[in-house]
N, C-alpha and C positions, 0 to 999 in steps of 0.2 A: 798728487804728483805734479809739479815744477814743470811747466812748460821752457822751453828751451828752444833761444833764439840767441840767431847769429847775427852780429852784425859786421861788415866788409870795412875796413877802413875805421877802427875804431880805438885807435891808439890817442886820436887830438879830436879838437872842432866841436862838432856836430856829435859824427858817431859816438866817439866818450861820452857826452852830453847825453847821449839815447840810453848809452850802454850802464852807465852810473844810473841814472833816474829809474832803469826797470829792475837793475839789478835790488834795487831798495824796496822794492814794491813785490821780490821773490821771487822774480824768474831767471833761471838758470840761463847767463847770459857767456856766451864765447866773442869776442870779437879778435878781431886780425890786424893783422900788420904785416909788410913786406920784413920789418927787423924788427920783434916786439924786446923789448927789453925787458920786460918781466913777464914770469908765469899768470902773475894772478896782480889783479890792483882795483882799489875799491866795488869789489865784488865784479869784478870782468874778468875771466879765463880767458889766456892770451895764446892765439894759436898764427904759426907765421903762415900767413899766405899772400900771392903775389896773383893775382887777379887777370895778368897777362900772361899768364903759364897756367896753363890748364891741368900738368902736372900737379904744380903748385895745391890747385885748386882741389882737386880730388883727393891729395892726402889728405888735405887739412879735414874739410868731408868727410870722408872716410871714418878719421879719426874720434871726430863728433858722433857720427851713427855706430862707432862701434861700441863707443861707450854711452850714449845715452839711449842710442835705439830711434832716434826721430830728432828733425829738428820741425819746432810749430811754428815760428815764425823765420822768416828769414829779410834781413833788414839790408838791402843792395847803396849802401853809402858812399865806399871809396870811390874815386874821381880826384884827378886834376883840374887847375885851372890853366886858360891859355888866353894871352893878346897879342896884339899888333894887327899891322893892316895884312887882310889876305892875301895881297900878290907879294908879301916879303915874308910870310913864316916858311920856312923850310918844310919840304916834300915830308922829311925825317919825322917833324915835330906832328903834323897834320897825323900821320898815322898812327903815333902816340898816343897823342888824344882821343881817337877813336877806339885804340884799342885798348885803352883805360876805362875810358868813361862808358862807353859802348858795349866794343865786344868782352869786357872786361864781366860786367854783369851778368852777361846771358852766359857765359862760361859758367859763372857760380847760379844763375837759376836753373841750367839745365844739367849741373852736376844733379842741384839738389831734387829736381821734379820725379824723378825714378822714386826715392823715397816716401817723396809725398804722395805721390800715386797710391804708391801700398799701402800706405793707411788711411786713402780719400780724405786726405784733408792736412789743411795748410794754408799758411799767409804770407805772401811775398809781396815787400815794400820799397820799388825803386824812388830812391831819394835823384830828383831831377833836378831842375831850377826853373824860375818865374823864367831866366833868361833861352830857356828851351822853347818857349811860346811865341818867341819873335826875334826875328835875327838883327844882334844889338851891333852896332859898329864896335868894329877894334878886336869884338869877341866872337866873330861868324862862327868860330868851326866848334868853342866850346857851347853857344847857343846849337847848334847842329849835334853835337853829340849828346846834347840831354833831348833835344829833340826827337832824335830818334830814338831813343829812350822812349821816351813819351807815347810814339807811335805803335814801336813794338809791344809795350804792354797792352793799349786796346787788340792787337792782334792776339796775345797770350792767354790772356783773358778770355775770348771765345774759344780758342780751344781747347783751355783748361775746366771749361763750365761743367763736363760731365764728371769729373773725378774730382770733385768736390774741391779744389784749389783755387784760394782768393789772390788776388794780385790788384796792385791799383800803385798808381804815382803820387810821392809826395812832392811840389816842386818848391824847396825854399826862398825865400827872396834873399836880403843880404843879411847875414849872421857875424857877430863878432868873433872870425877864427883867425887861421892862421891862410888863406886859402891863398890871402893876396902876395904873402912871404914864399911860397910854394908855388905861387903860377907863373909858367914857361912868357915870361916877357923876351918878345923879338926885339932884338935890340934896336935902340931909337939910332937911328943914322943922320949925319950931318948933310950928306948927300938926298936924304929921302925929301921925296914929293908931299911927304906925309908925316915931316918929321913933328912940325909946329903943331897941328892937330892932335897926330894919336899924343905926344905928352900930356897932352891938357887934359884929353881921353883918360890916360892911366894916371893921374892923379887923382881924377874923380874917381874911375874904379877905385881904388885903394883907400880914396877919404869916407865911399857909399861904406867901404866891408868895417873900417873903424869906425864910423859911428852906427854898425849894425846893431840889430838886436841880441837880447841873449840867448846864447844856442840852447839856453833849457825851454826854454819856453816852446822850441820844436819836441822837445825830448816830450813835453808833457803834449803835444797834440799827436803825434806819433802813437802814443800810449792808448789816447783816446780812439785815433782810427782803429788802433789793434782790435777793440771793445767791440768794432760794427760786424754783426752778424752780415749785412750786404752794403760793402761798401764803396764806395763814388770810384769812376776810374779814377779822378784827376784831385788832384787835392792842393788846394795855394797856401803855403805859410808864410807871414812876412806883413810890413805894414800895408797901413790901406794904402797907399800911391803906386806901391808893387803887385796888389793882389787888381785894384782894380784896374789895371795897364793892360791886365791880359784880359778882360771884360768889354775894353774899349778896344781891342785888337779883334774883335769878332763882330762889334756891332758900327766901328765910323769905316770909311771908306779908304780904300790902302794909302791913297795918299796922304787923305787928314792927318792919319794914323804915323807917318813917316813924318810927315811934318813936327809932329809933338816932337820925337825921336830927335829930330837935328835939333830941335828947340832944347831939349833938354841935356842934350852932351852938346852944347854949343858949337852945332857945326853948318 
């Protein structure tokens, strides 16, 4: 029998990347979109769902368990991106981002955790980022919102232990998507304190995601964590300067640590 997993956000990027690679390897794969444009495409079943409507959320749900009876993995993807300096993104845009990247997820894990309950068992994989581990300039609140991400699944985690339900964090570093064409840029102002900086800031973000890696090569470590009968809460993809930045975020002293940070986005 076909194990059968959802992925959130998986119309571009990453998600499609995940959704194509397991689809080929024969599991019964659903991913989402806010507007999918097709039903069906290189073996992904395309279901519309919007992640910030909990409506949304539980048809699409619904729809999946009525017709297959279970979902065994559940792959928590979609997310925005967001920059500029904190004291100039709009009240509007901050709550956004949290309630995409944030509360967006735990909508669809605790649509799905009723299900999983009932049949003891399941694996849910919030896709985070390297950038959740430390609060990066320019990107505080999308650093913040995979962050607590991050956080929430160690707490999901203990209290899923008894009903057999696996959860753990994948956090990627930069992948060659679409993320930097799609994230809410505050507009650079003439007038800002902060104008000469964050530019310089959002060119580098945007030169880090185009000369990223290729989003298969999460698809194929994704595949792999699916494999572990007990698996890590925390899990890094990405090259070594990214994976080992959050190794050096726990071991040198806050400042050192800030020090690197302005050193490396020239500030």
């Amino acid at each position: 029998m076909q194990n059968v997993v959802l992925i959130t956000g998986a119309s571009s990027g990453i998600g499609k990347s995940i959704g194509e690679y397991l689809a080929k390897l024969n599991y019964k794969v659903y991913g989402t979109s806010r507007n999918p444009k097709q039903s069906e495409l290189n073996g992904i079943h395309f279901l519309k769902l919007d992640i910030t409507d909990l409506e949304s959320t539980q048809t699409a749900i619904g729809s999946i368990i009525s017709k297959e009876k279970k979902i065994d993995f559940l792959i928590n993807n979609a997310g925005v991106g967001i920059s500029g300096p904190l004291e100039e993104i709009p009240e509007e845009e901050q709550k956004k981002i949290f309630n995409t990247n944030y509360f967006g997820p735990i909508r669809v894990i605790n649509t799905v955790l009723p299900h999983m309950r009932a049949r003891q068992s399941g694996f849910i994989i919030n896709i985070t980022s390297i950038a959740g581990h430390m609060g990066l300039p320019f990107r505080g609140f999308y650093s913040a919102s995979k962050g607590a991400l991050e956080l929430t699944t160690e707490a999901y985690r203990m209290e899923l232990k008894a009903f057999g339900i696996k959860m753990t964090n994948v956090a990627p570093g930069d992948f060659a998507t679409n993320i930097a064409a799609s994230r809410y840029h505050a507009p650079i102002k003439e007038n800002s304190p902060y104008r000469e900086v964050y530019e310089r800031s959002l060119k580098l973000m945007d030169a880090h995601v185009d000369e990223g890696k290729d989003p298969n090569l999460i698809a194929k470590s994704i595949y792999g964590i699916m494999q572990k009968s007990n698996p890590k809460i925390h899990y890094k993809v990405g090259d070594f300067t990214q994976k080992i930045s959050v190794f050096l975020k726990h071991i040198l002293p806050d400042k050192v640590f800030e020090n690197l940070l302005l050193k490396h986005y020239k500030l």
